[in-house]
KOLMARDO-841484 format. One line per 10 residues: for each residue x, y, z of N, C-alpha, C. Coordinates in pm, whole numbers, plus 50000, padded with zeros to 5 digits. Each point is the difference from the previous one (the first is absolute). Last residue first. Example, Ala and Ser with C-alpha at 12.3 -4.5 7.8 and 13.67 -1.06 7.14 Angstrom:
BEGIN
51285 49775 50708 50082 50119 50006 49923 50109 50073; 50029 49428 49993 49911 50119 50000 50090 50120 50000
END
This chain:
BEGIN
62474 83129 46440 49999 49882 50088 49829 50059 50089; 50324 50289 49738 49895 49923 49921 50041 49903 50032; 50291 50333 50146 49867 49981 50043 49901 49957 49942; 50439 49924 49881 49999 49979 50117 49905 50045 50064; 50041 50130 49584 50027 49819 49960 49997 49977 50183; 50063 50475 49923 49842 49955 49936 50020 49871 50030; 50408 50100 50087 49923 50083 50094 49835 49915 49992; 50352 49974 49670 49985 49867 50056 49897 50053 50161; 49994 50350 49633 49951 49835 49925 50007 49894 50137; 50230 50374 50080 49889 50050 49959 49915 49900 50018
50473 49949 49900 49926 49977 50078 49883 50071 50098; 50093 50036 49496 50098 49886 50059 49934 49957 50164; 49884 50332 49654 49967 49933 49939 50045 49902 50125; 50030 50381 50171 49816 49968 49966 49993 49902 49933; 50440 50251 50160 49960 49833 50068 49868 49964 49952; 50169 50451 49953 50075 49945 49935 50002 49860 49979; 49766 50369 50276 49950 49921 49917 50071 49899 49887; 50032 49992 50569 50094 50109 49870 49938 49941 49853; 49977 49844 50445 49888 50053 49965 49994 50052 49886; 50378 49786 50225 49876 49888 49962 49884 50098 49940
50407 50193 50186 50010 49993 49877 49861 49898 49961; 50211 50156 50474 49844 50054 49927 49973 49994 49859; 50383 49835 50269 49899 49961 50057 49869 50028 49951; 50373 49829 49639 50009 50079 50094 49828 50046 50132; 50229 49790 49527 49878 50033 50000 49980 50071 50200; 50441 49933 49574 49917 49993 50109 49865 50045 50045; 50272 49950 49541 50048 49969 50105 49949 49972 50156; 49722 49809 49558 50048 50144 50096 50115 50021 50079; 49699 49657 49754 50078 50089 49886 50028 50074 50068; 49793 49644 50236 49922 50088 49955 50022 50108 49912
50332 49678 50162 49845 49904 49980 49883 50113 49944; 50366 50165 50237 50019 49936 49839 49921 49949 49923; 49940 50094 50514 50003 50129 49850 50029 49932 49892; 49892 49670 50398 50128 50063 49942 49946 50062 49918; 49695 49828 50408 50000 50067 49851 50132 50021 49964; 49704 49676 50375 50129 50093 49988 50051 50063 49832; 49520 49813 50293 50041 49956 49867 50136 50113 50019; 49652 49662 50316 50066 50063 50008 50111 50019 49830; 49465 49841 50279 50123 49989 49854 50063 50107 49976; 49604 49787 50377 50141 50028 49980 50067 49980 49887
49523 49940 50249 50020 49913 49922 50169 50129 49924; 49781 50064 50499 49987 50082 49858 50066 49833 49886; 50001 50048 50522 49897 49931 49952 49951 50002 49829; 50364 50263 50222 49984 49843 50033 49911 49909 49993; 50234 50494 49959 49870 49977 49928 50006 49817 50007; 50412 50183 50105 49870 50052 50131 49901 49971 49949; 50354 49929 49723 49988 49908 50096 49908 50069 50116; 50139 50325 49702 49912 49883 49899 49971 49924 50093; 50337 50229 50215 49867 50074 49939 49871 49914 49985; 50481 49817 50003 49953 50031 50147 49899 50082 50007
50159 49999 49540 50016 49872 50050 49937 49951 50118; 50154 50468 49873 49900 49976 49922 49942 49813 50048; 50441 50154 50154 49882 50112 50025 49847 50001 49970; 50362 49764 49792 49990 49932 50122 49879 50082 50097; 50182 50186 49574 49892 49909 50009 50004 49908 50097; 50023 50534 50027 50084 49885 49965 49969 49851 49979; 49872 50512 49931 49894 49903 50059 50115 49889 49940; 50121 50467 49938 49887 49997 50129 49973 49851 50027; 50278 50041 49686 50084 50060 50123 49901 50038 50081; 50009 49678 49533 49956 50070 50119 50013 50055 50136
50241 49677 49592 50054 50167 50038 49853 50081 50017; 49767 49558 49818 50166 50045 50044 49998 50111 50022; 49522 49807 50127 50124 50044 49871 50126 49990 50059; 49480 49812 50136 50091 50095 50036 50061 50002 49914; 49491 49802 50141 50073 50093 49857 50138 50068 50118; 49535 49626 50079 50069 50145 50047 50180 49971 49910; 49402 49807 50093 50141 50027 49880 50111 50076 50012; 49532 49752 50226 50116 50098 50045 50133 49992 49892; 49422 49801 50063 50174 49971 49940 50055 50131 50013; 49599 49881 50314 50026 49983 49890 50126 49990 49952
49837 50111 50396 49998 49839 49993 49986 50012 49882; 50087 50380 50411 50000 49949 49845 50083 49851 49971; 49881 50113 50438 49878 49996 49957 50053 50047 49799; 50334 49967 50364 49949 49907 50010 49887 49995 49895; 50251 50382 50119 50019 49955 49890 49952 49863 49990; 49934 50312 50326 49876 49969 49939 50087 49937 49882; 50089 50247 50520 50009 49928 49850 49943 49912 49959; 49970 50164 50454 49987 50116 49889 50061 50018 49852; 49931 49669 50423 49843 49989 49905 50037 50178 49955; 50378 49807 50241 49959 49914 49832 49865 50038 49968
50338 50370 50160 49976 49903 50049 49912 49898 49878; 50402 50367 49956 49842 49965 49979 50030 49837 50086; 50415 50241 49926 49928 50090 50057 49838 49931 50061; 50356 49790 49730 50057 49993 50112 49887 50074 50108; 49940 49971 49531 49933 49868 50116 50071 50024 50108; 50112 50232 49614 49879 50083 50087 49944 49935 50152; 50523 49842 49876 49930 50094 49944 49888 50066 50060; 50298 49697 50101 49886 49924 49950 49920 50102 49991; 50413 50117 50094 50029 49840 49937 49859 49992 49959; 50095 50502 50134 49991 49849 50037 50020 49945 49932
50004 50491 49884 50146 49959 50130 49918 49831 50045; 49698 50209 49685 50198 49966 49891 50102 49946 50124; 49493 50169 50170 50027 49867 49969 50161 49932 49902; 49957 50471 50158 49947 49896 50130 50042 49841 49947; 49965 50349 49698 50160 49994 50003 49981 49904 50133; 49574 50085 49846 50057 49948 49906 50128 49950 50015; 49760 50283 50256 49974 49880 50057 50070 49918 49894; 50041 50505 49970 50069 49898 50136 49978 49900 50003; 49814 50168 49608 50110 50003 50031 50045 49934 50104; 49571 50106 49994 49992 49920 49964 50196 49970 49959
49837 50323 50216 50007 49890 50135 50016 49913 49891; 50052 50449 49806 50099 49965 50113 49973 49832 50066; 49860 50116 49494 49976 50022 50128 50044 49952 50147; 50208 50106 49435 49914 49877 50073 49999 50076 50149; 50085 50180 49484 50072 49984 50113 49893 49931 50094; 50149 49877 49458 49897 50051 50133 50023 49995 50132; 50407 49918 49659 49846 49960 49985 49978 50104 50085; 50394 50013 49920 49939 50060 49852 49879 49944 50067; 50372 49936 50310 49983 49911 49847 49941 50034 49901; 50126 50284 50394 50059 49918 49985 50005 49886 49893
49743 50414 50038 50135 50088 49986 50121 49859 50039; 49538 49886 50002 49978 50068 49877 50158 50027 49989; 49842 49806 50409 50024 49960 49879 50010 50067 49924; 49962 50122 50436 50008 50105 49902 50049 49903 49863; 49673 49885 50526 50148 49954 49926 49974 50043 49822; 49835 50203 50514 49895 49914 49835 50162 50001 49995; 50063 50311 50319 49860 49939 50007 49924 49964 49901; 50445 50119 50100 49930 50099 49882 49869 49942 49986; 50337 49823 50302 50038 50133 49974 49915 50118 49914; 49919 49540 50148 50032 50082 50101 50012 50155 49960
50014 49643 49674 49889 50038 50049 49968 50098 50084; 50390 49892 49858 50002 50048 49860 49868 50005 50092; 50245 49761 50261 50068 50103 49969 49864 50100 49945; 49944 49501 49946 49971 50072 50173 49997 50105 50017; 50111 49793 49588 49858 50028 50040 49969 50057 50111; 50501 49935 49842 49916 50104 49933 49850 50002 50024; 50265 49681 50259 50060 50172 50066 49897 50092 49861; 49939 49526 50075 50063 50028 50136 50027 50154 49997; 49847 49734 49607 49918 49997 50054 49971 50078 50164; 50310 50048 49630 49882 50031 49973 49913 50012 50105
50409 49818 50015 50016 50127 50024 49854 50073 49995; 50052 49517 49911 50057 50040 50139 49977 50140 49996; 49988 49873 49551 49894 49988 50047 50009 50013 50180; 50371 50063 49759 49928 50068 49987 49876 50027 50081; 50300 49647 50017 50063 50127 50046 49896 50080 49998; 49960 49645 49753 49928 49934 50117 50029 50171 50099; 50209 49976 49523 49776 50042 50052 49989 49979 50123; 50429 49975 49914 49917 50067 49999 49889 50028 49986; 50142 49520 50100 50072 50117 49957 49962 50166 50026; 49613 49663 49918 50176 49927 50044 50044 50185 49986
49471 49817 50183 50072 50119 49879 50144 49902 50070; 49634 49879 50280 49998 49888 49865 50083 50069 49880; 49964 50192 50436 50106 49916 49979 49991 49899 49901; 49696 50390 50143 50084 49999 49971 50151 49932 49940; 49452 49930 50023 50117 50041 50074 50096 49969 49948; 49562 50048 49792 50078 50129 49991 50168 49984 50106; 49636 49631 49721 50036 50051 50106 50077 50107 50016; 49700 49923 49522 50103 49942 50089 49980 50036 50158; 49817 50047 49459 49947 49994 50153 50091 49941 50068; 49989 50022 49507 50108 50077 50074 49933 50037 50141
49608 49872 49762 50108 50027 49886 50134 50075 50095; 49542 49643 50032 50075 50080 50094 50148 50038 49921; 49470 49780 49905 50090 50065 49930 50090 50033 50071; 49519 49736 50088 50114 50134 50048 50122 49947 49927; 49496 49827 50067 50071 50004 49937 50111 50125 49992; 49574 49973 50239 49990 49843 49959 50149 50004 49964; 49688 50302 50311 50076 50027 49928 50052 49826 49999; 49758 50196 50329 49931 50030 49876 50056 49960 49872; 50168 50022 50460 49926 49885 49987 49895 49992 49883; 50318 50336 50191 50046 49962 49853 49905 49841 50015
49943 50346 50321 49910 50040 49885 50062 49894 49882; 50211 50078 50409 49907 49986 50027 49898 49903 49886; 50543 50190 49996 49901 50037 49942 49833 49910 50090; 50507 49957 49975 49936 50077 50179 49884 50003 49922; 50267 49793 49663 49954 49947 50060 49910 50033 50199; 50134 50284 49643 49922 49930 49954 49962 49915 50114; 50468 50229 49992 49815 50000 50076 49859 49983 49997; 50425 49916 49723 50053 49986 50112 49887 49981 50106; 49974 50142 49525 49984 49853 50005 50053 49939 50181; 49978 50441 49847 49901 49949 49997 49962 49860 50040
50435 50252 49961 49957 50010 50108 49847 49895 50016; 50204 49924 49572 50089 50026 50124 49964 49990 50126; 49611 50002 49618 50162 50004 49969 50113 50067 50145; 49516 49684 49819 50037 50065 50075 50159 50014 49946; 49521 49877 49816 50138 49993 49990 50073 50076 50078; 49467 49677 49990 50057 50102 50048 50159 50001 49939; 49429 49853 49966 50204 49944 49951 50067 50163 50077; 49456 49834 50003 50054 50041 49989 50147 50006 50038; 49493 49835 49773 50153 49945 50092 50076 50122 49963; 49508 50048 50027 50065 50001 49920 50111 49991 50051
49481 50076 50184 50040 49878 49896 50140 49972 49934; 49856 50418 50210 50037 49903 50153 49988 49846 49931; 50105 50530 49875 50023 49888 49955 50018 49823 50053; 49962 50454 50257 49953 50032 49844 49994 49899 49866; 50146 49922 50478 49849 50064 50003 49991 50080 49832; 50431 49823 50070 49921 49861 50043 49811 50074 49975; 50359 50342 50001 49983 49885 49828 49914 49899 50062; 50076 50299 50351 49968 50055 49905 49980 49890 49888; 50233 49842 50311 49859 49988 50048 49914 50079 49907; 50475 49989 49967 49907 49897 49946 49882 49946 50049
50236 50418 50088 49972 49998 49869 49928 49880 49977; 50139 50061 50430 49797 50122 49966 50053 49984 49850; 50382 49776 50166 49826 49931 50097 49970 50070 49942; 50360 50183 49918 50007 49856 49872 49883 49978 50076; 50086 50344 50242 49958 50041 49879 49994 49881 49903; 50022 49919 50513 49900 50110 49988 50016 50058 49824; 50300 49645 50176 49856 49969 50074 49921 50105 50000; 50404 50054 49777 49932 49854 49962 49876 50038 50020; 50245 50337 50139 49976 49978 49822 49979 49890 49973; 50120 50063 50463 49798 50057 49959 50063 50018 49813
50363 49838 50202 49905 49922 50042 49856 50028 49929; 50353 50296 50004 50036 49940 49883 49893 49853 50043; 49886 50474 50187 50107 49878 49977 49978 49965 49906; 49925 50525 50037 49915 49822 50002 50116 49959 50032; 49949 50582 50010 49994 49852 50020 49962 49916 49987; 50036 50558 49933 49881 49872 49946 50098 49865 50045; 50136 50499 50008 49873 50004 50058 49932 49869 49993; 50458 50058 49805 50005 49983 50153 49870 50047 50047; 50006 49942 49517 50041 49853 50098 50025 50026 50170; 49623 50326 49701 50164 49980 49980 50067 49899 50099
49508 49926 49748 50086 50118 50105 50131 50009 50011; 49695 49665 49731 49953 50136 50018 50025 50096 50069; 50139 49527 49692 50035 50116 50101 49920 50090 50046; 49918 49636 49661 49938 49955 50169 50081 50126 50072; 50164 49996 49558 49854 50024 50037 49910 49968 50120; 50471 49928 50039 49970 50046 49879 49879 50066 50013; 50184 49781 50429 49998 49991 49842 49948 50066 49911; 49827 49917 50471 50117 50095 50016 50108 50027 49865; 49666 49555 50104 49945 50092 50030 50172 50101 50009; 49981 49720 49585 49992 49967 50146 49958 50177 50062
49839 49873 49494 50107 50041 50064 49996 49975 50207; 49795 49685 49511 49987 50111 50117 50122 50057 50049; 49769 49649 49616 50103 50050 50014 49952 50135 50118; 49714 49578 49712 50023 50090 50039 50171 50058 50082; 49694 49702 49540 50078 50069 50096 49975 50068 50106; 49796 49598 49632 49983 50146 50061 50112 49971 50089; 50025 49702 49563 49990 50060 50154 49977 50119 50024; 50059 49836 49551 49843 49973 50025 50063 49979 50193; 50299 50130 49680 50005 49875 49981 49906 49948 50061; 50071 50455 50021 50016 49997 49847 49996 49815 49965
50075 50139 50450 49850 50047 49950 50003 49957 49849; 50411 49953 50151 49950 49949 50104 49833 49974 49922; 50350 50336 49872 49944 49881 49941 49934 49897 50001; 50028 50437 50291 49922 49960 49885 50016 49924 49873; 50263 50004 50400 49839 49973 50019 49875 50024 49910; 50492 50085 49950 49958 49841 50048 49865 50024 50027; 50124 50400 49991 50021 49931 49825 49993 49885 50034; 49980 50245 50376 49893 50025 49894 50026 49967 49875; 50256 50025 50457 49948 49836 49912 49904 50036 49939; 50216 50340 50190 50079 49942 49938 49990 49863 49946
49707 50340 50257 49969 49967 49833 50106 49965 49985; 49953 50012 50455 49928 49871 49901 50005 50024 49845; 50394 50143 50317 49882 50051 49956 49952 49858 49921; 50336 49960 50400 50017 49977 49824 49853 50055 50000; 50228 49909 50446 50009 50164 49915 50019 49989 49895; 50032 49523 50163 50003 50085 50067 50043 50114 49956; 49715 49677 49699 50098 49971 50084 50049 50166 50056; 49478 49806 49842 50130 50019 49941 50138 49978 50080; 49535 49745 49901 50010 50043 50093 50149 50065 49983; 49599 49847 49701 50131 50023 50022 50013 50122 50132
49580 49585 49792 50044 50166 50085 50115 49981 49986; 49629 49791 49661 50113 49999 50087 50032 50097 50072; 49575 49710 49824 50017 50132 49988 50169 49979 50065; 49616 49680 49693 50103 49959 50052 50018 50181 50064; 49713 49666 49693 49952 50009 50133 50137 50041 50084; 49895 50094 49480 50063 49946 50081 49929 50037 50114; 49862 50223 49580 49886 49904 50135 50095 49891 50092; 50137 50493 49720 50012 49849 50002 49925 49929 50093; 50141 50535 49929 49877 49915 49948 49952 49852 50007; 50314 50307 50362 49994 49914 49886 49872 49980 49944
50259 50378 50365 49908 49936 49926 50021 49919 49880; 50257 50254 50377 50045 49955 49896 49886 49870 49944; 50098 50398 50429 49905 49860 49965 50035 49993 49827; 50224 50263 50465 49950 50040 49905 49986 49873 49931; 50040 50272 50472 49963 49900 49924 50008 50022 49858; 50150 50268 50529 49953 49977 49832 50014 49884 49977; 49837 50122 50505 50106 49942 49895 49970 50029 49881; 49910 50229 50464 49912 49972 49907 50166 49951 49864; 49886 49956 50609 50085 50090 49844 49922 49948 49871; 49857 49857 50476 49961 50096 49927 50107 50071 49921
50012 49604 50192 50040 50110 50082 49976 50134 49962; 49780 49562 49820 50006 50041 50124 50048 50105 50085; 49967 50084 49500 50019 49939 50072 49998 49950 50149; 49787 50214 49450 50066 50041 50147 50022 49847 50090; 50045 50126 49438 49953 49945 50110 50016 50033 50111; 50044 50178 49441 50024 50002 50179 49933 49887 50032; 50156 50060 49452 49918 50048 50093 50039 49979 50119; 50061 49987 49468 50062 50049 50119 49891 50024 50073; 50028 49725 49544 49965 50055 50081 50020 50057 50138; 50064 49763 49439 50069 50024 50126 49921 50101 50082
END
């Protein structure tokens, strides 16, 4: 395992960190994580990953974890430029360091959302999309749908304004996230058609993955409903499409929940069907 930087068009300097394989597979993956999740929370997936002859890599978004370098109200991004300026300079990074070697991609949530703003994903053969969904609001019933309304209309708007960066940490436990990239996020939860409502067409790119798109939802997911997930997947339209809905049971668990897929508890089970879906 190796930690290292990259600088970026906008000049922030991203952590990286590379999960070397001995194995002469022709194969490298990127995980792209989900919104205010540290990359080392996929450091045990990724190093089984490796341990099964893939190289890895794993990064923190610009204003994240190790990509932090100032305090959130001295430092701004969107949630746009974490496509088009940190998922772009990583897989331009791997493409120039590895310019013979397919490279797969797993995206979780957010990742799998902007991937497709990504530029750069014309590199990329094979995607994984684990709980990638649409964020608006009205695909939640009940209270969630309540919730998510509130989220998007009064706690992002509110919670930025006020304290310039949104204070995840003191609301869900994750990472607190940067004021514009926030606003634009709760931007796209208040439409029907979500990011697309915003972007025009030559600033998506989910057209250009033309490999197989595997995308992964569960029961009792309260971030990523699977209708949510459904209207997602269907943007990758040129992607050869296999959609897989998980009941826990099936996996000895009560629930596997939005961030439970990574959980090493899954290495014999689905781990395995992860691997089985990038060996193509």
């Amino acid at each position: 395992m190796e930690v290292f930087e990259i600088t970026t068009p906008l000049g922030h300097a991203l952590s990286l960190t590379r999960f070397s394989s001995n194995s002469h597979k022709n194969k490298i993956v990127l995980i792209c994580s989900a919104t205010g999740v540290l990359q080392g929370y996929y450091q045990n997936f990724a190093s089984f990953l490796s341990s099964k002859g893939i190289t890895v890599y794993t990064f923190d978004y610009a204003g994240i974890g190790a990509s932090k370098k100032e305090n959130l109200k001295a430092f701004d991004i969107s949630l746009t430029n974490w496509a088009i300026n940190d998922i772009n300079s990583v897989l331009h990074y791997i493409k120039e360091k590895h310019p013979k070697t397919q490279i797969d991609c797993i995206c979780h949530s957010i990742g799998g959302q902007i991937l497709g703003l990504t530029p750069a994903n014309k590199y990329i053969n094979n995607v994984v999309l684990v709980a990638s969904q649409s964020g608006y609001f009205k695909y939640w019933k009940g209270l969630g749908r309540l919730q998510m309304y509130f989220n998007w209309h009064v706690i992002f708007p509110v919670f930025t304004t006020v304290f310039g960066y949104l204070p995840s940490k003191k609301i869900t436990g994750m990472e607190n996230l940067p004021k514009s990239m926030a606003q634009e996020f709760a931007s796209w939860g208040r439409k029907k058609d979500y990011l697309f409502h915003y972007k025009k067409k030559e600033e998506l790119y989910h057209h250009q993955i033309k490999g197989k798109v595997t995308s992964y939802s569960t029961d009792n997911d309260t971030f990523a409903p699977k209708r949510a997930i459904d209207w997602m997947t269907k943007k990758y339209f040129n992607a050869e499409i296999t959609r897989k809905h998980l009941t826990p049971k099936n996996y000895n668990v009560d629930n596997i929940g939005h961030f439970g897929f990574f959980k090493s508890k899954f290495k014999d089970n689905l781990w395995n069907e992860f691997l089985l879906d990038l060996e193509v």
